[in-house]
C-alpha positions in Angstrom: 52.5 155.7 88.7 51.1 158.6 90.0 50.8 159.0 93.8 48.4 161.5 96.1 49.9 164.2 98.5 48.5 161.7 101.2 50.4 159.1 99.8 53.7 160.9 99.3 53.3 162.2 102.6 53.0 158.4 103.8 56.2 157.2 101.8 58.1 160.5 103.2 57.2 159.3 106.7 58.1 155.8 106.0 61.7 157.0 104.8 62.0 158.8 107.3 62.0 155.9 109.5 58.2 156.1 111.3 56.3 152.7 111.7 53.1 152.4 110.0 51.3 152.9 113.5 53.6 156.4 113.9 52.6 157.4 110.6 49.0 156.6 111.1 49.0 158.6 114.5 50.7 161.9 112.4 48.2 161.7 109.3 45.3 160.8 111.7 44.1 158.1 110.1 44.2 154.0 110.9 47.4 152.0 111.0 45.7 149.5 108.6 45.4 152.6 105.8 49.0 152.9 105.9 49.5 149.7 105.8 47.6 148.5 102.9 48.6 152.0 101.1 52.3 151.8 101.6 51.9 147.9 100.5 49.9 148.9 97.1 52.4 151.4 96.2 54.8 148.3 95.9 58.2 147.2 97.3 59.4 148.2 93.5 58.2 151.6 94.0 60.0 151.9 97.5 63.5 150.5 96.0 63.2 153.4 93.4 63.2 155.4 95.7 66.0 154.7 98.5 68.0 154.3 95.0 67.6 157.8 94.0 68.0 158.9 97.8 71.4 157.0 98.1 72.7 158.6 94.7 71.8 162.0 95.8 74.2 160.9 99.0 76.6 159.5 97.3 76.8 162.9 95.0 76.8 164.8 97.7 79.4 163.2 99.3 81.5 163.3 95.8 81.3 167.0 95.4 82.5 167.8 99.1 85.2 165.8 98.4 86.4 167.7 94.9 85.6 170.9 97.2 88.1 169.4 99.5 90.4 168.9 97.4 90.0 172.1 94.8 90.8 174.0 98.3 93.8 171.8 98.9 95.6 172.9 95.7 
């Protein structure tokens, strides 16, 4: 599913931890917008994402730690 810069911009505020009225006062639009927006783009959508965002951290977190430990020998 293809989103809108408007939308992504919506789900990037989201993950970033803003409530729907703190996103709406941002974007300048109506709390309801984001609400029925974020909603439509579905929970499924949303899991998708915070999956890929916690495997990007938990890589990151991986390669540190072979740094670490490459610089240890």
């Amino acid at each position: 599913m293809a989103v809108t810069k408007r939308e992504q911009q919506m789900l990037d505020l989201s993950d970033q931890g803003l409530s729907h009225t703190e996103i709406a006062k941002r974007m300048g639009i109506q709390t309801g917008s984001v609400t029925r927006t974020l909603a439509m783009l579905s929970p499924d959508f949303a899991s998708d994402r915070r999956r890929r965002q916690a495997m990007i951290g938990g890589s990151q977190i991986l390669a540190g730690r072979i740094n670490q430990l490459a610089g240890a020998s």
